[in-house]
PDB file of N, CA, C and O in Angstrom, chain B, residues numbered from 101:
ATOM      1  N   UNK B 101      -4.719 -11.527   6.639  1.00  0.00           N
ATOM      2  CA  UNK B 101      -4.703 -12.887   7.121  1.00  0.00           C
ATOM      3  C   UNK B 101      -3.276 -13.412   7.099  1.00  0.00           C
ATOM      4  O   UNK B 101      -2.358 -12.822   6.530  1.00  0.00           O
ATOM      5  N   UNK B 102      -3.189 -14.206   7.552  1.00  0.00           N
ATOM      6  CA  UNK B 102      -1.500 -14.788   8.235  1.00  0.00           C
ATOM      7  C   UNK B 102      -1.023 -15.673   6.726  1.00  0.00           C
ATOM      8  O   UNK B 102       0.155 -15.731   6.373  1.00  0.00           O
ATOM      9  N   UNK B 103      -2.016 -16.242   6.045  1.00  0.00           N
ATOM     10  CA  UNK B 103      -1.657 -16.891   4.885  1.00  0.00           C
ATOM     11  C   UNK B 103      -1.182 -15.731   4.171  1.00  0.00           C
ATOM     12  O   UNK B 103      -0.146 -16.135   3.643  1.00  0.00           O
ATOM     13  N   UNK B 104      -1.334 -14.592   3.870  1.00  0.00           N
ATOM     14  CA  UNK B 104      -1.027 -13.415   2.778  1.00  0.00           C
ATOM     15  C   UNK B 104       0.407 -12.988   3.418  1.00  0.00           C
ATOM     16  O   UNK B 104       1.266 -12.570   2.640  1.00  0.00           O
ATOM     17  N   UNK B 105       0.665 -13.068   4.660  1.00  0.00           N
ATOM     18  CA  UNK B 105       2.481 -12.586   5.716  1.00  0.00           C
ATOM     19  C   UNK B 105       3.068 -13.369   5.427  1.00  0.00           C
ATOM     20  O   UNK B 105       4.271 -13.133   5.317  1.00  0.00           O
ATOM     21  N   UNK B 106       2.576 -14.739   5.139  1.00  0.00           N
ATOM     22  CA  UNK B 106       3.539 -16.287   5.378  1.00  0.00           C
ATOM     23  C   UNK B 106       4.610 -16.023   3.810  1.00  0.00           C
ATOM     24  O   UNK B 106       5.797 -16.336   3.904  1.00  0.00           O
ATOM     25  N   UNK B 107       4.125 -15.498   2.565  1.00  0.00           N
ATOM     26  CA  UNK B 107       4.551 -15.891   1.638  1.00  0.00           C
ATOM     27  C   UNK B 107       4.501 -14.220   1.246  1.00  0.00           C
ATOM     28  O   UNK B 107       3.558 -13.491   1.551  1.00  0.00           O
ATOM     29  N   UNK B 108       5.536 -13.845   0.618  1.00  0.00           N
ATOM     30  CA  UNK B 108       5.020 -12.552  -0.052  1.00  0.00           C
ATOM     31  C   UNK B 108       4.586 -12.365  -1.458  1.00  0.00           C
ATOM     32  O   UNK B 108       4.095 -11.338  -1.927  1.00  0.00           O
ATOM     33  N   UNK B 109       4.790 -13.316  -1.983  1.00  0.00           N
ATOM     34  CA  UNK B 109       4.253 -13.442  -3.275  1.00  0.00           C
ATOM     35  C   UNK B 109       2.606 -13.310  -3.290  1.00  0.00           C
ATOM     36  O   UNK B 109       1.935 -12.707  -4.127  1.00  0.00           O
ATOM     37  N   UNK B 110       2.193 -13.959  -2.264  1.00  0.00           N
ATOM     38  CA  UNK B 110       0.964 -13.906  -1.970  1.00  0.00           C
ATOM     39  C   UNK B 110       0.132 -12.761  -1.263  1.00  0.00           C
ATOM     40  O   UNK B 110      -0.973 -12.990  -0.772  1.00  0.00           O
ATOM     41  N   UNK B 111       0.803 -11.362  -1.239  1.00  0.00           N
ATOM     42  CA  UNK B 111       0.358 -10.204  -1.298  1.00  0.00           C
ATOM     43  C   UNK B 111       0.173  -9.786  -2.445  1.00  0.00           C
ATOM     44  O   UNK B 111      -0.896  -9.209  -2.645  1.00  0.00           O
ATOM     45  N   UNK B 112       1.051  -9.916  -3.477  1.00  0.00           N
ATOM     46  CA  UNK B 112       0.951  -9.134  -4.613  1.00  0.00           C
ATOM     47  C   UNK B 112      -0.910  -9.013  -5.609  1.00  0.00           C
ATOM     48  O   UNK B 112      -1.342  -8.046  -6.236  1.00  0.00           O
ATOM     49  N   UNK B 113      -1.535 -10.276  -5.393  1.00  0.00           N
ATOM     50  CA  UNK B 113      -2.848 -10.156  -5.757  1.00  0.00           C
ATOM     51  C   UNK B 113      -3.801  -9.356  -4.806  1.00  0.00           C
ATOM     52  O   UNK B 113      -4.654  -8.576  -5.231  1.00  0.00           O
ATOM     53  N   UNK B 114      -3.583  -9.615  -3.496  1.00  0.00           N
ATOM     54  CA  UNK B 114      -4.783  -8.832  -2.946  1.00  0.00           C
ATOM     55  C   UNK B 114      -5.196  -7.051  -3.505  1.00  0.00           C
ATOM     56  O   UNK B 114      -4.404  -6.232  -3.971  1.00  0.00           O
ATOM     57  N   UNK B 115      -6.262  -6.929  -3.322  1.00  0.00           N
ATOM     58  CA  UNK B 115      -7.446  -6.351  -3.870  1.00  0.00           C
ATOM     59  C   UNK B 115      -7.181  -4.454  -3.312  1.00  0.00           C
ATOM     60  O   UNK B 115      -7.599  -4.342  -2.160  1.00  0.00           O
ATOM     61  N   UNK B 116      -6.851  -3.648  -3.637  1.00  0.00           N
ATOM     62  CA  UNK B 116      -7.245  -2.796  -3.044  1.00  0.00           C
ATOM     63  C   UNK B 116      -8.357  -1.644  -3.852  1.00  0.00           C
ATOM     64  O   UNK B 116      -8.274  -1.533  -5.076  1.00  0.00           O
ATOM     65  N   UNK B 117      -9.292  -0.887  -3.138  1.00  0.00           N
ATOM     66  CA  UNK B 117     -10.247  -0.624  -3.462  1.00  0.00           C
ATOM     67  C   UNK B 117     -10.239   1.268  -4.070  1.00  0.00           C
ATOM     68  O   UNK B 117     -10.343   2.158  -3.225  1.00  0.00           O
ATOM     69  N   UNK B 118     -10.134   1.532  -5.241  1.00  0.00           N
ATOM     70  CA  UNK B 118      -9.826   2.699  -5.827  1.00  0.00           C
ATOM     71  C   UNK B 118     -11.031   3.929  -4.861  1.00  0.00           C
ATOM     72  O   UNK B 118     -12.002   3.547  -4.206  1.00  0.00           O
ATOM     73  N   UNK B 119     -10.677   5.119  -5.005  1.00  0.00           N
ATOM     74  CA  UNK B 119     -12.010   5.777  -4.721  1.00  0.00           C
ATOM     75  C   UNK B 119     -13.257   5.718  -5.306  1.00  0.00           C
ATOM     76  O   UNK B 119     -13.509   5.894  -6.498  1.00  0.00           O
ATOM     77  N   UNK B 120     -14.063   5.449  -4.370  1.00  0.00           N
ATOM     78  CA  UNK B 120     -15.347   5.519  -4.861  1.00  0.00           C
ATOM     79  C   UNK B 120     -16.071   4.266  -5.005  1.00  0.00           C
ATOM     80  O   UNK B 120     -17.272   3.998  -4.986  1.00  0.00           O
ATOM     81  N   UNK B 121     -14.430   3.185  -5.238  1.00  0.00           N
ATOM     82  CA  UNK B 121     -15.426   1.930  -4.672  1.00  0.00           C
ATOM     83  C   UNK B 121     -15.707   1.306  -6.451  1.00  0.00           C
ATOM     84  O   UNK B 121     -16.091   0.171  -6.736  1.00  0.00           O
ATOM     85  N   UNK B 122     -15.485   2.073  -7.125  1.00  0.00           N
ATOM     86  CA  UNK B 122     -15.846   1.452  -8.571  1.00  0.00           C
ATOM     87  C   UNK B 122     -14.780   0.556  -9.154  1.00  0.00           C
ATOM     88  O   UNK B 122     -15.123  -0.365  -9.895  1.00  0.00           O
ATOM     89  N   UNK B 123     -13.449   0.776  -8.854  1.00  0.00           N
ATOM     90  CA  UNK B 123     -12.294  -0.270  -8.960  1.00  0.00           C
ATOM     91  C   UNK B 123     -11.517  -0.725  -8.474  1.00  0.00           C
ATOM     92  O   UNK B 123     -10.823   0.121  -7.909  1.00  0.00           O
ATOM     93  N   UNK B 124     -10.983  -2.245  -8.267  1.00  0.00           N
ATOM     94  CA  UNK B 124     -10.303  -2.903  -7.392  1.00  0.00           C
ATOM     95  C   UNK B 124      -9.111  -2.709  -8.336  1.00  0.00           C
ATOM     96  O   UNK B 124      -9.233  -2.799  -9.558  1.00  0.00           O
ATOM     97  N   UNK B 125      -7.645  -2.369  -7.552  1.00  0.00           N
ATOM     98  CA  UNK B 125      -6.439  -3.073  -7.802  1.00  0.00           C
ATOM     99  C   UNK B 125      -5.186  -3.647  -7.687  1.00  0.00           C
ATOM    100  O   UNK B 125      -4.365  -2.880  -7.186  1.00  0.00           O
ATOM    101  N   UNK B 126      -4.770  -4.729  -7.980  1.00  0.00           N
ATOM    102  CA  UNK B 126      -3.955  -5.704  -7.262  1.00  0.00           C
ATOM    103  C   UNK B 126      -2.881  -4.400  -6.549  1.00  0.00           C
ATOM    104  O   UNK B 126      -2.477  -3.363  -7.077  1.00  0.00           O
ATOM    105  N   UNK B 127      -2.624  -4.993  -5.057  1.00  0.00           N
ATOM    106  CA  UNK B 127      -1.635  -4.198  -4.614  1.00  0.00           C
ATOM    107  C   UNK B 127      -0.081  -4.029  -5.259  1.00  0.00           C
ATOM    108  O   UNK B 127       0.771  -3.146  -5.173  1.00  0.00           O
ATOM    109  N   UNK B 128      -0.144  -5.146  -5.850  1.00  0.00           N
ATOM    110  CA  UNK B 128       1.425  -5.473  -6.711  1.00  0.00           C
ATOM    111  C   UNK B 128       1.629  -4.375  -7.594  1.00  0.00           C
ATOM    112  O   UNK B 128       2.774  -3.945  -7.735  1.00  0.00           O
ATOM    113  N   UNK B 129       0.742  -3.898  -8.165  1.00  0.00           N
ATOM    114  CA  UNK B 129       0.788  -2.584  -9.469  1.00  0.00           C
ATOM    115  C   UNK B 129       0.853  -1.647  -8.761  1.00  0.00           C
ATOM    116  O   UNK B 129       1.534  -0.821  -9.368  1.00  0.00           O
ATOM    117  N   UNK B 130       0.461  -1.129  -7.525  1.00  0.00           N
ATOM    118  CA  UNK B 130       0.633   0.047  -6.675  1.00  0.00           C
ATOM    119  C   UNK B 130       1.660   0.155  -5.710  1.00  0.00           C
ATOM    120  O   UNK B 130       1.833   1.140  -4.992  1.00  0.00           O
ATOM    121  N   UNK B 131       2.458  -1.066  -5.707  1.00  0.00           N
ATOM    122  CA  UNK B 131       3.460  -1.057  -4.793  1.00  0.00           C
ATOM    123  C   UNK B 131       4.795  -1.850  -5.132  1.00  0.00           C
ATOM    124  O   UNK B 131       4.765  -2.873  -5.816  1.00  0.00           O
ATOM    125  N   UNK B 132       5.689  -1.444  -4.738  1.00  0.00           N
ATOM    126  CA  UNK B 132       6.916  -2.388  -4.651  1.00  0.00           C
ATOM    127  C   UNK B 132       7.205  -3.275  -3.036  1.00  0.00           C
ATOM    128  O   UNK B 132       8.202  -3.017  -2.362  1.00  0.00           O
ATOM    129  N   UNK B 133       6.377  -4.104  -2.688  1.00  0.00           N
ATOM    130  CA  UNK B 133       6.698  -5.141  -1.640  1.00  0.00           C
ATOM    131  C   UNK B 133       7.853  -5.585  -1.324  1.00  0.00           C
ATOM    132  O   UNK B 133       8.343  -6.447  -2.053  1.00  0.00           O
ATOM    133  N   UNK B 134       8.346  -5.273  -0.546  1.00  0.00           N
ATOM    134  CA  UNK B 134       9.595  -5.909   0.537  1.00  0.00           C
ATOM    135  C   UNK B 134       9.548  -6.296   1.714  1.00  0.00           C
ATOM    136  O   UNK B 134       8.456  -6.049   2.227  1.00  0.00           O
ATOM    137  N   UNK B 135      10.333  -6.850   2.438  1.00  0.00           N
ATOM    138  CA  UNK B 135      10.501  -7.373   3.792  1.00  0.00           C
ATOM    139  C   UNK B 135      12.108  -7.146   4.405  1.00  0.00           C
ATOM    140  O   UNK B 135      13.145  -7.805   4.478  1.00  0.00           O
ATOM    141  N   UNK B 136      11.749  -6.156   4.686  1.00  0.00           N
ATOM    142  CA  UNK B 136      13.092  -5.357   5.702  1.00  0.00           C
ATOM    143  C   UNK B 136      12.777  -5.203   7.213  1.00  0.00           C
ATOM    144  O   UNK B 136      11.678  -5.042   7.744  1.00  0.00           O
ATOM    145  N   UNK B 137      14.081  -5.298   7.810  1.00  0.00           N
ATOM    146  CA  UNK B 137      14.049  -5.258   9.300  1.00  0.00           C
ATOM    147  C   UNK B 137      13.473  -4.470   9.615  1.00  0.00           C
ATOM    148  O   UNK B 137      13.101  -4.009   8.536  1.00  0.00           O
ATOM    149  N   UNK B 138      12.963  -3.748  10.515  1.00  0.00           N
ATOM    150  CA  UNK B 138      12.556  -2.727  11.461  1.00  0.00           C
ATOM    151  C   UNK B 138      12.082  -2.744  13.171  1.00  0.00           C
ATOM    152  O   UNK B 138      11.868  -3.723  13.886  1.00  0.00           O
ATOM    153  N   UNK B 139      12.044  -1.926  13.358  1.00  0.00           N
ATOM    154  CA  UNK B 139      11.712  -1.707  14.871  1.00  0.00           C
ATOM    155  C   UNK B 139      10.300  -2.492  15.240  1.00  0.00           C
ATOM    156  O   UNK B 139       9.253  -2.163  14.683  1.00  0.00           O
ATOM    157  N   UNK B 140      10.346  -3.477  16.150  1.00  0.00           N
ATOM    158  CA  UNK B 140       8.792  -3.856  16.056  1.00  0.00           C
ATOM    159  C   UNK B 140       7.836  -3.554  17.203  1.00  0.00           C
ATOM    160  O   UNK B 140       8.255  -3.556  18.361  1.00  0.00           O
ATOM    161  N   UNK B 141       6.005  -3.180  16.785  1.00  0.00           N
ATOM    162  CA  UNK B 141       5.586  -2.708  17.998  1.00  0.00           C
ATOM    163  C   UNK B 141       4.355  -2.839  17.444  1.00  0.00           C
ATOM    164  O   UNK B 141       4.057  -3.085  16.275  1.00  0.00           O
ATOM    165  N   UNK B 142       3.366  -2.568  18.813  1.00  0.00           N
ATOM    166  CA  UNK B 142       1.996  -2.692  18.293  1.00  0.00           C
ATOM    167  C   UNK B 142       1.384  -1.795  18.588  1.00  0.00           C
ATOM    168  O   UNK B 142       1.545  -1.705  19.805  1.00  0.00           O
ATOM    169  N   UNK B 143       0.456  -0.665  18.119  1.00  0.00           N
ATOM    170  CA  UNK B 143      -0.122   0.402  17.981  1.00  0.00           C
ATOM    171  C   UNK B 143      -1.377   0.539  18.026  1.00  0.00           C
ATOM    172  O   UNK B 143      -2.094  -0.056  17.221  1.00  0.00           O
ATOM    173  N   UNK B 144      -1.952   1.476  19.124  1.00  0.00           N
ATOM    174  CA  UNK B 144      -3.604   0.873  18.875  1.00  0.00           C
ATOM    175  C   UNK B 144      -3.969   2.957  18.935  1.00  0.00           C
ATOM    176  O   UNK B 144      -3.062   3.775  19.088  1.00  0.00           O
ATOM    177  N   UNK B 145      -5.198   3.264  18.798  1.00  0.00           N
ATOM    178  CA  UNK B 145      -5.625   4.414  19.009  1.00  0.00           C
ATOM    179  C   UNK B 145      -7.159   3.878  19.282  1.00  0.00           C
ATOM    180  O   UNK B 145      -7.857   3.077  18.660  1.00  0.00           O
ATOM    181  N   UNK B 146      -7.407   4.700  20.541  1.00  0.00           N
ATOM    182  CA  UNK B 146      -8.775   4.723  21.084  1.00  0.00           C
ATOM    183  C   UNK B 146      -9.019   2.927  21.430  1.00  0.00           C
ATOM    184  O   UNK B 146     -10.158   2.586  21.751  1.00  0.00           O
ATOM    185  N   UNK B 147      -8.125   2.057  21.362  1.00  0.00           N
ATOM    186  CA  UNK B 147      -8.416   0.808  21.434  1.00  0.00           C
ATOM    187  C   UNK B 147      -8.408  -0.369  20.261  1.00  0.00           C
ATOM    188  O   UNK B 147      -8.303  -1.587  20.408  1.00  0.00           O
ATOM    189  N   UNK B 148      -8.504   0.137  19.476  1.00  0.00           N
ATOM    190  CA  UNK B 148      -8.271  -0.340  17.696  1.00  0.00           C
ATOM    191  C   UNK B 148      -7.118  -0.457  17.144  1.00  0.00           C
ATOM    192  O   UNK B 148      -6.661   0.612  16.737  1.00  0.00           O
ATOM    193  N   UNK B 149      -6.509  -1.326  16.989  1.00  0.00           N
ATOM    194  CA  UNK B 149      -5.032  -1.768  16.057  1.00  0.00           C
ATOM    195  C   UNK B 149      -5.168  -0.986  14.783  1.00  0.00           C
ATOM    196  O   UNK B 149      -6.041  -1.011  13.916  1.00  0.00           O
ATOM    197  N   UNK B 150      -3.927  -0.195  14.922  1.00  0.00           N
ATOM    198  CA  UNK B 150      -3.283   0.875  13.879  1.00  0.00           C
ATOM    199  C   UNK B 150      -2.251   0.462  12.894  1.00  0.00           C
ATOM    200  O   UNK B 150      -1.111   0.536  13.353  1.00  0.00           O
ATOM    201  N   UNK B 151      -2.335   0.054  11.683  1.00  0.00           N
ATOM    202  CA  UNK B 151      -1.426   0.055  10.850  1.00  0.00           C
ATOM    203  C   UNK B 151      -0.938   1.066   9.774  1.00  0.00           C
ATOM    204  O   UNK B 151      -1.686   1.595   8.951  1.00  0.00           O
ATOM    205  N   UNK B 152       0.401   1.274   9.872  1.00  0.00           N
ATOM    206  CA  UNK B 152       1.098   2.294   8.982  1.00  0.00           C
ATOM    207  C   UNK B 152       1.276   2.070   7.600  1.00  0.00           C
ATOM    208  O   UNK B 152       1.139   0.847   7.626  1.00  0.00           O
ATOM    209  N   UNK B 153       1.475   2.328   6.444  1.00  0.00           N
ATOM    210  CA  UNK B 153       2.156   2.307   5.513  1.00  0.00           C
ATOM    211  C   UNK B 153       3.182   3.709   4.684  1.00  0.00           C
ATOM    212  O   UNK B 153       2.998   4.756   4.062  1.00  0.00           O
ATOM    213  N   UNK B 154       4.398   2.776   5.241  1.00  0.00           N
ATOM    214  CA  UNK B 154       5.422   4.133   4.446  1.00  0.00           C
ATOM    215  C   UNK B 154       6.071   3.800   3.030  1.00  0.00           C
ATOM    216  O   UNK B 154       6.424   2.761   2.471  1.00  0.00           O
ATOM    217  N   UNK B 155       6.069   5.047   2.730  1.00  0.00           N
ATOM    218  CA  UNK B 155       7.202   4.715   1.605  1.00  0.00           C
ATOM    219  C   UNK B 155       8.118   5.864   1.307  1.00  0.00           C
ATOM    220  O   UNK B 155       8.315   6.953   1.847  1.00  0.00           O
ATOM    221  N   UNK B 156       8.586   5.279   0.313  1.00  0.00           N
ATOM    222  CA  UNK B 156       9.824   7.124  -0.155  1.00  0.00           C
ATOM    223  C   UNK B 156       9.641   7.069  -1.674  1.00  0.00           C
ATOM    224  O   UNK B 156       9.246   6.049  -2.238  1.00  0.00           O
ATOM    225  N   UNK B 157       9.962   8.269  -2.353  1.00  0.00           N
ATOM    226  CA  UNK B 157       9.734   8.756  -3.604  1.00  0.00           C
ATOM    227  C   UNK B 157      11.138   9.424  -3.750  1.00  0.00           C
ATOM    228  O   UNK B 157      11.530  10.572  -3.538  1.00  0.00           O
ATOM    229  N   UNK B 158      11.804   8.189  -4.229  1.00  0.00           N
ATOM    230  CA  UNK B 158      13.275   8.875  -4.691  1.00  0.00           C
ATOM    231  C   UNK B 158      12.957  10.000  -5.782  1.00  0.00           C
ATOM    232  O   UNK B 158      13.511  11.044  -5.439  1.00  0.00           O
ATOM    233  N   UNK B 159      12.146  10.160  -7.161  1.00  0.00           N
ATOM    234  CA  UNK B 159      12.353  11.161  -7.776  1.00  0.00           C
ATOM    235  C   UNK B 159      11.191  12.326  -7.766  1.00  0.00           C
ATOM    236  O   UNK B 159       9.995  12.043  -7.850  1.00  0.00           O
ATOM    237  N   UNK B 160      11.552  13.303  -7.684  1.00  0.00           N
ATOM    238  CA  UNK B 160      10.215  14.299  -7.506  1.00  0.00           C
ATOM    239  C   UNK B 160       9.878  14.557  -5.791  1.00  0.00           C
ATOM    240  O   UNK B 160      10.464  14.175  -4.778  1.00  0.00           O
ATOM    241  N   UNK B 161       8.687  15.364  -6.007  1.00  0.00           N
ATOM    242  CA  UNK B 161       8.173  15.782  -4.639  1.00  0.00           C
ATOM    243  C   UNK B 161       7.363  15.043  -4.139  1.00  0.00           C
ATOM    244  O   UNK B 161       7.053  14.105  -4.873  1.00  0.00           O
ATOM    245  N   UNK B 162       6.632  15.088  -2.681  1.00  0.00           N
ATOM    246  CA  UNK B 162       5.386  14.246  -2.212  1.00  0.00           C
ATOM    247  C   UNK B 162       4.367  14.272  -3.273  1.00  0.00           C
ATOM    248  O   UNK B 162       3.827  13.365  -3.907  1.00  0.00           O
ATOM    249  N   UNK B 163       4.227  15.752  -3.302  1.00  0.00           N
ATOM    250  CA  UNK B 163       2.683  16.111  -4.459  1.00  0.00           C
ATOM    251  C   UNK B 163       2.543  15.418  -5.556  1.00  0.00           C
ATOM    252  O   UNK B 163       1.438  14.997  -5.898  1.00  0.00           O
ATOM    253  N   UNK B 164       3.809  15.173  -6.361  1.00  0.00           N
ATOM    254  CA  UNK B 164       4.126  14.930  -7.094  1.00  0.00           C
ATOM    255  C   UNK B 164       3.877  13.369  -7.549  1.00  0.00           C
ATOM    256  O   UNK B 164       3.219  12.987  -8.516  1.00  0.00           O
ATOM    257  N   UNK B 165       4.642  12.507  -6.507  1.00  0.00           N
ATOM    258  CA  UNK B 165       4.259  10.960  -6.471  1.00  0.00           C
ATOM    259  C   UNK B 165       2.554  10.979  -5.878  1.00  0.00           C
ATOM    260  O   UNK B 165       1.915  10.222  -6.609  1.00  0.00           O
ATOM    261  N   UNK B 166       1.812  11.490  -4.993  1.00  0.00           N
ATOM    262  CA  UNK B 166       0.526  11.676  -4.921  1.00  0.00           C
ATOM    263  C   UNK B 166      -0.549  12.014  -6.291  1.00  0.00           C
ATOM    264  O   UNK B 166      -1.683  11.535  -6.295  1.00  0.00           O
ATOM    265  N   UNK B 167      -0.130  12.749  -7.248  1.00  0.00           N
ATOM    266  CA  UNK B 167      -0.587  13.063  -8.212  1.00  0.00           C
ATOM    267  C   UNK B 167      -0.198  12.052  -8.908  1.00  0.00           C
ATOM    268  O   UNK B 167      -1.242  11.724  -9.473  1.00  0.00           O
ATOM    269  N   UNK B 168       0.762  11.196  -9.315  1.00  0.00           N
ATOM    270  CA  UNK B 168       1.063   9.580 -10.678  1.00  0.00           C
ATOM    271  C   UNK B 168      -0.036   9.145  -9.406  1.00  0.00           C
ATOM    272  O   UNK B 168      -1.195   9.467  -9.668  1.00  0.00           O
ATOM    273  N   UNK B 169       0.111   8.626  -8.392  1.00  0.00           N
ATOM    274  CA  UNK B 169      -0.522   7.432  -7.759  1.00  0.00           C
ATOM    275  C   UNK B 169      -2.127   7.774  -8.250  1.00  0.00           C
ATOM    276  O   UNK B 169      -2.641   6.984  -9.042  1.00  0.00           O
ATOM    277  N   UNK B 170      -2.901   8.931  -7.787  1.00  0.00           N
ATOM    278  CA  UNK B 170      -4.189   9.164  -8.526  1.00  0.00           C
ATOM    279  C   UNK B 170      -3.742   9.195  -9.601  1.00  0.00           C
ATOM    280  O   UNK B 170      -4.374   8.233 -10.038  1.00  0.00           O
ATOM    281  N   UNK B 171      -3.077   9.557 -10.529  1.00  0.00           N
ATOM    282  CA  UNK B 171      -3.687   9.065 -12.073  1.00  0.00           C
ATOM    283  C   UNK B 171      -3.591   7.545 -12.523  1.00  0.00           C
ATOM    284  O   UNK B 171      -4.212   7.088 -13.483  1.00  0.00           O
ATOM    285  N   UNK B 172      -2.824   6.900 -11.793  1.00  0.00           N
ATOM    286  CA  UNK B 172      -2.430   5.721 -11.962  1.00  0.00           C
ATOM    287  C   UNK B 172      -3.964   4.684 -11.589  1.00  0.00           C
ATOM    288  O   UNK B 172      -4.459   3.911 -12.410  1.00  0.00           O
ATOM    289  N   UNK B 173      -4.476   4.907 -10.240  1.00  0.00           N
ATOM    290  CA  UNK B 173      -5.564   5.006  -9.952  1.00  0.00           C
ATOM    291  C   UNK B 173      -6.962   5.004 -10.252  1.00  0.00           C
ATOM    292  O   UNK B 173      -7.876   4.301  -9.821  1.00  0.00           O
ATOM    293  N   UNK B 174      -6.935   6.010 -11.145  1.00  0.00           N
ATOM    294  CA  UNK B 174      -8.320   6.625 -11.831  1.00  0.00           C
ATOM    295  C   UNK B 174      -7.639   6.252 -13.297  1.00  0.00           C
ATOM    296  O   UNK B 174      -7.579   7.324 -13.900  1.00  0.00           O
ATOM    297  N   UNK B 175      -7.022   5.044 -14.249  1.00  0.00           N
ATOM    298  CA  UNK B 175      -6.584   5.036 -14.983  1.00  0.00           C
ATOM    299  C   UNK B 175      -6.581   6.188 -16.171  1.00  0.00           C
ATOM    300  O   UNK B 175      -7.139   6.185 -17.268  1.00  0.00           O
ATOM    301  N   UNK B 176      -5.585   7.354 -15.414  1.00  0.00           N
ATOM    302  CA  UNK B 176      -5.039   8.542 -16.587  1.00  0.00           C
ATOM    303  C   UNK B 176      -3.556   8.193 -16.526  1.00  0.00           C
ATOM    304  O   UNK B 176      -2.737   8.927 -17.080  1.00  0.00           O
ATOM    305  N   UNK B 177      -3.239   7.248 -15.963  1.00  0.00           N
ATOM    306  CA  UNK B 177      -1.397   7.053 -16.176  1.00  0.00           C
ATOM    307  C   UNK B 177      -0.988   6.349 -17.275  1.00  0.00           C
ATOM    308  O   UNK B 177       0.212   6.176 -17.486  1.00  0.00           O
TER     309      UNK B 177
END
């Protein structure tokens, strides 16, 4: 919703939903939020608006930050 873009502080609570559906958690603990320039465009597949999310893992490998994020996740972190 446009109220959660307007302010970014006001991302940091929304809800995201662990596997399986048994735990919600704030996106703020799973992410570092910023607002940097980029290329802008709108993306659809089969007709449906497509949104990306990137990031980078300065230390270690992909597998690696994939494996903290599930344990972090499934609280084993």
């Amino acid at each position: 919703m446009r109220d959660f873009r307007s302010d970014l502080e006001n991302t940091w609570p929304v809800l995201v939903s662990a596997p399986g559906g048994q735990r919600q958690i704030p996106i703020g603990q799973l992410a570092n939020i910023k607002v940097t320039r980029g290329p802008s465009m709108i993306r659809n597949e089969d007709g449906l608006l497509t949104g990306y999310v990137m990031w980078t893992w300065p230390d270690g490998t992909q597998a690696a930050y994939i494996e903290d994020a599930g344990n972090l996740i499934l609280g084993q972190g």
